[in-house]
N, C-alpha and C positions, 0 to 999 in steps of 0.2 A: 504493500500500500504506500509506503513513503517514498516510491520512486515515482507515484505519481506528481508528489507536492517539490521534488527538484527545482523546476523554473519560480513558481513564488515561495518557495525557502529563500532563494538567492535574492530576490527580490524584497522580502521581508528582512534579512540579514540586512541589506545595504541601506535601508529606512533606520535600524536598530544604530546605525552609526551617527544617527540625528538626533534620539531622543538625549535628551537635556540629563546631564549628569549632575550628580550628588553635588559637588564641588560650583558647580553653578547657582545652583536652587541657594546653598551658603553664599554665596558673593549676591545674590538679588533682594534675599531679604537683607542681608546688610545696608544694602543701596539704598540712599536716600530721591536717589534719581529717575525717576518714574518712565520718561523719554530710552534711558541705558536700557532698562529692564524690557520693556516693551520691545527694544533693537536686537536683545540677546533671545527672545522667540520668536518674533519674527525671524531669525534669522537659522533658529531650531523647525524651521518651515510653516510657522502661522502667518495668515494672512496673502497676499495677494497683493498686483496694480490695484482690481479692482478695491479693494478692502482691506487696509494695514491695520496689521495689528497695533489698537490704540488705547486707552482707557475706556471710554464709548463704546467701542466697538468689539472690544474681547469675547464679549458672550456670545455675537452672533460668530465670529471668524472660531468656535472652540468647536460652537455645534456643527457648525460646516466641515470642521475639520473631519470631528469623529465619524460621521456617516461617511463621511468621502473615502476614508479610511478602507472603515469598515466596507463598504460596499464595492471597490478596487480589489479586495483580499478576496474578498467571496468568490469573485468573480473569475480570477485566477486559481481557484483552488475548485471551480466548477460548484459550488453549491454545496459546501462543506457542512454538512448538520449541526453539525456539533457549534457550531460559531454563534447558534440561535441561545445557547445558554448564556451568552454574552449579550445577546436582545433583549432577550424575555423581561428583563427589569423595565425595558422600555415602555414596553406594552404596558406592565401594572401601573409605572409610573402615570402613562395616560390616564388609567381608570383610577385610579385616586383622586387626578386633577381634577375631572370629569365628575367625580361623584361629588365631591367636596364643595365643587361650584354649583353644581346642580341644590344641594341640602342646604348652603351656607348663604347661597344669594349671592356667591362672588364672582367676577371673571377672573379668572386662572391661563386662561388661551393662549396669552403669552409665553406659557410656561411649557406648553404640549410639544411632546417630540414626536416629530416624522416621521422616525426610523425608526420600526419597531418588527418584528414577525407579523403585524397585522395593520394593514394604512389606516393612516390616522383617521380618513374620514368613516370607514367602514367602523374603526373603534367608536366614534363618538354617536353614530347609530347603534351600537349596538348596544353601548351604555345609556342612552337616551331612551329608547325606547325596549330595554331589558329582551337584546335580542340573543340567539347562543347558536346563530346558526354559522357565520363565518369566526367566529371564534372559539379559541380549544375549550374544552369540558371543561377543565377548569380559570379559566378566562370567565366564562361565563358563571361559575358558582361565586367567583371572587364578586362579582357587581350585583349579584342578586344578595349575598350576604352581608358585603360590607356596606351598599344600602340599608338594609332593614337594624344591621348596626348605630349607622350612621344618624340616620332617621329618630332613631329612640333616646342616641344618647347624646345626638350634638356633638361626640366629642372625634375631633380627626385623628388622634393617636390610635383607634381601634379600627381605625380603616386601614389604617398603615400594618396595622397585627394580620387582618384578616388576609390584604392584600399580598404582602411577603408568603404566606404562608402558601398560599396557591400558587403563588411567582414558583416557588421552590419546587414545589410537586410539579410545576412542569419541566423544570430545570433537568431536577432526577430523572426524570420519566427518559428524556432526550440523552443524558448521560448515560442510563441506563443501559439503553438501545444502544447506542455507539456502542460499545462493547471496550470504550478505548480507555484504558486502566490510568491515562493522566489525564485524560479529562472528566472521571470520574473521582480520584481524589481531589482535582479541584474543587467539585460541584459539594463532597463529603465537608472541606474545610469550609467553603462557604455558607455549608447548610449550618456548618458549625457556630462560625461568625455571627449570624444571625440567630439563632439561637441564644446565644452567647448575649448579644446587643438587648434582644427582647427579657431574656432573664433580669439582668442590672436593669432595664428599663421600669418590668413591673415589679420589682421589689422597690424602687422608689415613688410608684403610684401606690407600694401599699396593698398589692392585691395577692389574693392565693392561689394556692398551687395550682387547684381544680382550673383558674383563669390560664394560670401559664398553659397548662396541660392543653388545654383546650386550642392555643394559639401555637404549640411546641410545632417544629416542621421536623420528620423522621427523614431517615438516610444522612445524618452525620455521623461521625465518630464517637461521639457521647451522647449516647441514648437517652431516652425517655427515664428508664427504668434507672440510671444514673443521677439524672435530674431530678426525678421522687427523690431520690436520696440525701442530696446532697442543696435543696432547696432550701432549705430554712438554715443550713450549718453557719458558720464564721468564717471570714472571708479566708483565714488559713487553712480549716477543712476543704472549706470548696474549691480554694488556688490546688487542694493536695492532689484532686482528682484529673486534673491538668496535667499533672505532671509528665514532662516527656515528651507534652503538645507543642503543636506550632500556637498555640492559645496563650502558651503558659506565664510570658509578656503581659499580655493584657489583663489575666484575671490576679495578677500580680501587684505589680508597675501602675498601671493603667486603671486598676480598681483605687489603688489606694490616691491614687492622683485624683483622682474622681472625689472619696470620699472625704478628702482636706480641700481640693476646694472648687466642685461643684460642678465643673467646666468636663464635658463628655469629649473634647475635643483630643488629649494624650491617648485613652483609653481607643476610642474609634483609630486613631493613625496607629497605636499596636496593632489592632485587627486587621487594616488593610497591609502592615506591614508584613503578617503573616502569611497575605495571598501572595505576596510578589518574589517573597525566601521562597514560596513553595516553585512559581513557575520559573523560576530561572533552574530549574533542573532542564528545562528544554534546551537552555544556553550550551550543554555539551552535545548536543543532537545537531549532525550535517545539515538535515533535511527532513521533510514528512509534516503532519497535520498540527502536532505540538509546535511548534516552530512556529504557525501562524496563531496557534492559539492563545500563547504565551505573550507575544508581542503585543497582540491586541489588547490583554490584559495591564500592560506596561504602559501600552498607549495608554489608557481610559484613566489609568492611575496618575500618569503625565499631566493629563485633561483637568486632573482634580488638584492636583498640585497646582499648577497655573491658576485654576479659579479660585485656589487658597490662598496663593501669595497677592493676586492681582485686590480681591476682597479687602485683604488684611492691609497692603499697602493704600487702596484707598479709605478706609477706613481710618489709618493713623493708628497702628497695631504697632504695638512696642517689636522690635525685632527680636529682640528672644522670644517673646511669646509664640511670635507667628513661625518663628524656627522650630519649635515644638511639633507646632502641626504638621509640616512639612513631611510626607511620604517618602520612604525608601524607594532610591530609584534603581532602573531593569539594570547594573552594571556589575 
């Protein structure tokens, strides 16, 4: 199979010499120079004649970026499946927007992304009018539930639970099927991660197990029956059952950062830092379907970096701070 993916491995390989390294990301937030910072991604290939990357402009030239990406790789690698489990947040993303605006009375529109496993205008019928026929089984159980969630409790954090939760079962489902044992331990850590996010989440709303249980996504590494267990312990019990994880950061580090002073932002960048240790195992691989997978993953986290530094500098974020946040990069 991996002699199929030869011509865009090569192709992917020679992008990976673009993406913005560790040692940058430290020289931008240091910079007080907003002009500098902007010329050192543009120059990492954001932006365009038509469209420079500029203060204004960042968010539109990131989204453009990513699909354009994403949809060039695909395309070279003829319709790679598995590349969908890097969609699918797309898709739920819409249906949040979508429900949220619908229940709350707000326009969100701005906010909808294009690129999903399913076009946007077909999501926003099918959310509108609670359709389930061009979207997957569970696409369509996530908007009839997190509706009737939504609806009862006003509250958008339960839409976000309901939402993830179905994201994920389609994620595995595609994982599954691939048969491909790295892009199945990604979709495991991931399931993880979110798991992980959603626990520290409702133990600071306060709520019980039956609610976790209820919102838990299956196919991680630490099960259900694990999480019965280790729910109500102390944060050194529950760091204990980590132990040996790409987690073990975060429910560490990243918990107790959290618990002194309040700020999800340390605890979240260990998370994602444990997605990107995991795919650089593709970095010793010539060629084949990881190759592209991996990169893409590196992109997306590139993607978030940028919108972390670019936020945090217009905002006026102390520079250590914002160097906290700051994501491990693909090197």
């Amino acid at each position: 199979m991996g002699t199929d993916y030869i011509f865009s491995s090569a192709f992917v390989r020679s992008h990976e010499r673009q993406l913005i390294k560790e040692e940058q990301f430290r020289a931008m937030t240091d910079s007080g120079n907003i002009d500098e910072i902007c010329s050192v991604i543009q120059n990492a290939g954001y932006g365009s004649e038509a469209m420079s990357f500029r203060p204004e402009t960042y968010q539109a030239v990131l989204r453009e970026d990513k699909s354009d990406m994403f949809d060039e790789i695909k395309e070279l690698s003829e319709g790679y499946k598995e590349l969908d489990v890097l969609v699918y947040p797309n898709d739920y993303h819409n249906i949040k927007v979508l429900l949220k605006s619908e229940v709350l009375g707000k326009d969100y529109s701005d906010i909808l992304l294009d690129k999903g496993t399913v076009p946007l205008a077909t999501m926003i019928d099918a959310v509108r009018n609670r359709k389930g026929v061009f979207v997957t089984e569970y696409m369509y159980t996530a908007i009839m539930e997190a509706a009737e969630v939504l609806g009862r409790t006003k509250d958008p954090q339960y839409v976000d639970f309901v939402c993830d939760k179905y994201c994920y079962k389609d994620i595995t489902k595609v994982a599954e099927e691939s048969k491909n044992e790295f892009v199945k331990g990604y979709v495991r850590l991931a399931v993880d991660v979110i798991n992980l996010k959603t626990y520290i989440r409702i133990k600071a709303m306060d709520q019980s197990w039956m609610y976790f249980k209820d919102v838990f996504i299956p196919g991680g590494n630490i099960d259900e029956i694990t999480y019965g267990r280790i729910f109500d312990a102390d944060a050194g019990t529950f760091a204990s059952y980590f132990n040996g994880s790409d987690l073990y950061g975060a429910v560490t580090e990243g918990r107790e950062n959290l618990a002194r002073t309040k700020d999800y932002a340390v605890f979240e960048k260990l998370c994602d830092d444990a997605l990107i240790e995991y795919v650089k195992q593709a970095k010793s691989e010539s060629y084949g379907p990881d190759v592209l997978f991996a990169y893409l993953v590196a992109k997306q986290m590139e993607i978030k970096n940028i919108r972390i530094l670019m936020a945090g500098k217009l905002a006026g974020v102390n520079p250590e701070k914002l160097a906290e946040r700051i994501r491990k990069t693909y090197e």
